[in-house]
C-alpha positions, 0 to 999 in steps of 0.5 A: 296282897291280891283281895280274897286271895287264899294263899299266904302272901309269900306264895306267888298267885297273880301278876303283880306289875310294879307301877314305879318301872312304868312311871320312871319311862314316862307312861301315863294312864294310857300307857299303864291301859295298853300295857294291861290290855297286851298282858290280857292278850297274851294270857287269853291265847298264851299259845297262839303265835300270831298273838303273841307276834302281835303283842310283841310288836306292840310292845316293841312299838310301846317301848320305842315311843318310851326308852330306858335310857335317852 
């Protein structure tokens, strides 16, 4: 549940990002910090496709430093 949410917490009304996934990459505090500052990116200009190219580098970046599967 998100604090003084007033919806029901079956409705959908915020971003939940699911600690375990960053964990079992290997992201530490750091990490989880980039990856909240990129999702603030995206969601301050959602329509700016230089924004979006940027993050997107910079996930892929993130991501390559930290695969799935080694």
């Amino acid at each position: 549940a998100i604090p003084n949410d007033p919806e029901k917490p079956m409705v959908t009304s915020g971003v939940r990002i699911g600690t375990p996934a960053m964990t079992t990459r290997g992201f530490g505090e750091e990490e989880a910090r980039l990856t909240a500052h990129m999702i603030a990116d995206v969601l301050d200009k959602p329509r700016d496709p230089d924004n979006i190219a940027s993050v997107r580098s910079r996930v892929n970046a993130l991501t390559a430093r930290f695969p799935v599967y080694r």
